[in-house]
ZAMARGU-4260 file (C-alpha; in steps of 0.2 Angstrom, whole numbers, plus 5000, padded with zeros to 4 digits):
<rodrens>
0) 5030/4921/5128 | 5022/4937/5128 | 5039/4944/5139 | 5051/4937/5123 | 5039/4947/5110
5) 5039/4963/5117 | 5056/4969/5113 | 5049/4967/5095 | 5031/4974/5100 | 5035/4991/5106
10) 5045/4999/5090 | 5033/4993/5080 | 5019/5000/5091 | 5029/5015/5091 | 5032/5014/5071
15) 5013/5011/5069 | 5010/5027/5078 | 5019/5035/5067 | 5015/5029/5053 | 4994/5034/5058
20) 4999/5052/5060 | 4999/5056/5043 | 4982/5044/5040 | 4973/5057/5052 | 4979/5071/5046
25) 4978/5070/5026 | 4996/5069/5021 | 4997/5052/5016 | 4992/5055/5000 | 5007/5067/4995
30) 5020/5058/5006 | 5035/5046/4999 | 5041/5043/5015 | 5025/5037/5022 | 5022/5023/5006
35) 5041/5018/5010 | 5035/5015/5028 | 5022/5006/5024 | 5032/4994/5014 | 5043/4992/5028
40) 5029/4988/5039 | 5024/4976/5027 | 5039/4969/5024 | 5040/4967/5044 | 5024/4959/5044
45) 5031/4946/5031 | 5042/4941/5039 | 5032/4939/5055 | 5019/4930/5046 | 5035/4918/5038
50) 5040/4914/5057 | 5020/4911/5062 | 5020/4899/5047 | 5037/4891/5053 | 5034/4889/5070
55) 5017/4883/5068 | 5017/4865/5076 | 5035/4868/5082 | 5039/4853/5091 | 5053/4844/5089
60) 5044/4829/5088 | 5032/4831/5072 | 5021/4816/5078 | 5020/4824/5096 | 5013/4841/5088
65) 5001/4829/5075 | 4995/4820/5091 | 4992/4837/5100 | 4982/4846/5084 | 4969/4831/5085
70) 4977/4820/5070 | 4983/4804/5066 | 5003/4805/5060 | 5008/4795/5046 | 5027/4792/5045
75) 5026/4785/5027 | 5018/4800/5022 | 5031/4812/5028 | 5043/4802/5021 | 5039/4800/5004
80) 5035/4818/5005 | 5052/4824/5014 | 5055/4838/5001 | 5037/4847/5004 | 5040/4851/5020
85) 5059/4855/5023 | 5057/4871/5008 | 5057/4887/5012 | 5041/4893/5003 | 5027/4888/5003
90) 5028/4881/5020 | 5018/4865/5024 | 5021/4854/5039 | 5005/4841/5036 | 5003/4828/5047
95) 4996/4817/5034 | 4988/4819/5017 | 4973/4829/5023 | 4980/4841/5037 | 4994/4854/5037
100) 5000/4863/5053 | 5004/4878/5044 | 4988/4888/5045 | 4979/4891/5027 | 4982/4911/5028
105) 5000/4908/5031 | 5006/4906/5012 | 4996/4916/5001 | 4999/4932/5017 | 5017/4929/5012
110) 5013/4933/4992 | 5002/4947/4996 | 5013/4957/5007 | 5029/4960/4999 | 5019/4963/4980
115) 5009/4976/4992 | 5025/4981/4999 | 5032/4984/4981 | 5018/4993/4975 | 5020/5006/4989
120) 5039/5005/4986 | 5035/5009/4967 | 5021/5025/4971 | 5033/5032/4984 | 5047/5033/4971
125) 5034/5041/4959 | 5030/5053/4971 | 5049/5055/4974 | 5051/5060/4957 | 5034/5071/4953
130) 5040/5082/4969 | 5059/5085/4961 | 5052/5088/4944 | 5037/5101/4950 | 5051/5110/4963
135) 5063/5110/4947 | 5051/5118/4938 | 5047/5131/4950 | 5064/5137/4953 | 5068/5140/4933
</rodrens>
Protein backbone atom coordinates (compact mmCIF):
# COMPACT_ATOMS: atom_id res chain seq x y z
CA UNK A 1 0.00 0.00 0.00
CA UNK A 2 2.55 2.18 1.12
CA UNK A 3 4.77 1.47 -2.50
CA UNK A 4 1.17 2.83 -4.46
CA UNK A 5 1.19 6.08 -2.22
CA UNK A 6 4.58 7.28 -2.68
CA UNK A 7 4.41 8.65 -5.98
CA UNK A 8 2.05 10.99 -4.34
CA UNK A 9 4.09 11.17 -1.08
CA UNK A 10 7.25 12.67 -2.26
CA UNK A 11 6.03 16.13 -4.11
CA UNK A 12 4.10 16.75 -1.44
CA UNK A 13 6.96 16.12 0.92
CA UNK A 14 8.95 18.19 -1.37
CA UNK A 15 5.98 20.92 -1.64
CA UNK A 16 5.86 21.02 2.18
CA UNK A 17 9.55 21.71 2.42
CA UNK A 18 9.03 24.39 0.47
CA UNK A 19 6.27 25.68 1.79
CA UNK A 20 8.32 25.61 5.75
CA UNK A 21 11.04 27.66 4.32
CA UNK A 22 9.29 30.82 4.36
CA UNK A 23 7.65 29.84 8.03
CA UNK A 24 11.37 29.72 9.39
CA UNK A 25 12.48 32.53 8.04
CA UNK A 26 9.62 35.24 8.52
CA UNK A 27 8.44 35.82 5.07
CA UNK A 28 5.31 34.28 5.24
CA UNK A 29 3.65 37.08 6.42
CA UNK A 30 4.34 39.50 3.42
CA UNK A 31 4.09 36.51 0.77
CA UNK A 32 1.10 35.96 -1.74
CA UNK A 33 2.63 33.20 -3.15
CA UNK A 34 3.16 31.28 0.04
CA UNK A 35 -0.93 31.78 1.18
CA UNK A 36 -1.76 30.58 -2.64
CA UNK A 37 0.41 27.38 -1.66
CA UNK A 38 -1.18 26.88 1.32
CA UNK A 39 -4.50 26.64 -0.39
CA UNK A 40 -3.14 24.31 -2.62
CA UNK A 41 -1.93 22.16 0.07
CA UNK A 42 -5.14 22.41 1.40
CA UNK A 43 -6.88 21.80 -1.34
CA UNK A 44 -4.64 18.62 -1.85
CA UNK A 45 -5.43 17.53 1.50
CA UNK A 46 -9.28 17.68 0.74
CA UNK A 47 -9.08 15.78 -1.62
CA UNK A 48 -6.94 13.21 0.32
CA UNK A 49 -9.18 13.37 3.08
CA UNK A 50 -12.40 12.92 0.40
CA UNK A 51 -10.60 9.62 -0.81
CA UNK A 52 -9.83 8.53 3.15
CA UNK A 53 -13.72 9.05 3.53
CA UNK A 54 -14.58 7.06 0.24
CA UNK A 55 -12.41 4.23 0.71
CA UNK A 56 -13.13 3.87 4.25
CA UNK A 57 -14.66 0.32 4.58
CA UNK A 58 -13.91 -0.24 0.77
CA UNK A 59 -14.99 -3.71 0.15
CA UNK A 60 -16.96 -4.63 -2.37
CA UNK A 61 -19.02 -6.48 -0.32
CA UNK A 62 -20.54 -3.75 2.30
CA UNK A 63 -21.79 -6.68 4.74
CA UNK A 64 -18.05 -8.19 4.57
CA UNK A 65 -16.63 -4.74 5.57
CA UNK A 66 -19.66 -4.40 8.41
CA UNK A 67 -18.59 -8.00 9.53
CA UNK A 68 -14.97 -7.05 9.72
CA UNK A 69 -15.46 -3.46 11.65
CA UNK A 70 -17.24 -5.62 14.65
CA UNK A 71 -21.09 -4.75 13.53
CA UNK A 72 -24.04 -6.37 12.69
CA UNK A 73 -25.26 -5.33 8.76
CA UNK A 74 -28.80 -4.77 8.22
CA UNK A 75 -29.77 -5.04 4.57
CA UNK A 76 -33.26 -3.29 5.16
CA UNK A 77 -31.41 -0.58 6.46
CA UNK A 78 -29.29 0.19 3.56
CA UNK A 79 -32.00 -0.23 1.59
CA UNK A 80 -34.37 2.01 2.61
CA UNK A 81 -31.61 4.43 3.01
CA UNK A 82 -29.84 3.83 -0.52
CA UNK A 83 -29.55 7.54 -1.21
CA UNK A 84 -27.41 8.46 2.03
CA UNK A 85 -24.75 6.51 1.15
CA UNK A 86 -24.27 6.64 -2.86
CA UNK A 87 -23.97 11.05 -2.45
CA UNK A 88 -21.05 12.63 -2.94
CA UNK A 89 -21.06 14.69 0.37
CA UNK A 90 -21.31 14.16 3.15
CA UNK A 91 -20.11 10.75 2.86
CA UNK A 92 -21.66 7.85 5.16
CA UNK A 93 -21.40 4.14 4.57
CA UNK A 94 -23.30 2.90 7.97
CA UNK A 95 -23.57 -0.46 8.57
CA UNK A 96 -26.87 0.09 10.31
CA UNK A 97 -28.56 2.83 12.10
CA UNK A 98 -25.84 3.30 14.80
CA UNK A 99 -22.42 2.92 12.86
CA UNK A 100 -20.92 4.51 9.80
CA UNK A 101 -17.61 3.52 8.35
CA UNK A 102 -16.77 6.73 7.27
CA UNK A 103 -14.64 8.05 10.28
CA UNK A 104 -16.34 11.03 12.29
CA UNK A 105 -13.38 13.60 11.23
CA UNK A 106 -13.97 12.70 7.57
CA UNK A 107 -16.92 15.20 6.74
CA UNK A 108 -16.62 18.20 8.73
CA UNK A 109 -12.28 18.15 7.43
CA UNK A 110 -13.84 18.35 4.10
CA UNK A 111 -15.84 21.86 5.03
CA UNK A 112 -12.95 23.16 6.83
CA UNK A 113 -10.33 22.72 4.40
CA UNK A 114 -11.42 24.39 1.30
CA UNK A 115 -13.15 27.61 3.40
CA UNK A 116 -9.43 27.62 4.92
CA UNK A 117 -8.16 27.26 1.66
CA UNK A 118 -10.34 30.18 0.39
CA UNK A 119 -9.41 32.33 3.17
CA UNK A 120 -5.70 32.00 2.27
CA UNK A 121 -6.70 32.32 -1.52
CA UNK A 122 -8.64 35.62 -0.53
CA UNK A 123 -5.46 37.29 1.80
CA UNK A 124 -3.01 36.17 -0.91
CA UNK A 125 -4.91 38.26 -3.49
CA UNK A 126 -5.08 41.13 -0.98
CA UNK A 127 -1.55 40.92 -0.49
CA UNK A 128 -1.19 40.76 -4.34
CA UNK A 129 -2.93 43.90 -4.57
CA UNK A 130 -1.45 45.98 -1.54
CA UNK A 131 2.13 45.18 -3.15
CA UNK A 132 1.11 46.64 -6.77
CA UNK A 133 -0.61 49.64 -5.26
CA UNK A 134 2.56 50.51 -2.68
CA UNK A 135 5.19 49.72 -5.86
CA UNK A 136 2.86 52.13 -7.89
CA UNK A 137 3.13 54.52 -5.62
CA UNK A 138 6.56 54.54 -5.28
CA UNK A 139 7.40 54.82 -8.79
CA UNK A 140 5.08 58.14 -9.40
Amino acid sequence: MMILLLPILIPLLVAFVFWLRPLFAGTWRRSPGWFVWSALLLLVATGVTYLVGSLAGASLDPEEACNNAGQTYDRDYRRANFDEYTQWFPLHDKCNAGYDLVPAWVNPTLVVLPAVALVCLAYAIRLAVTRSRTEKKGTS
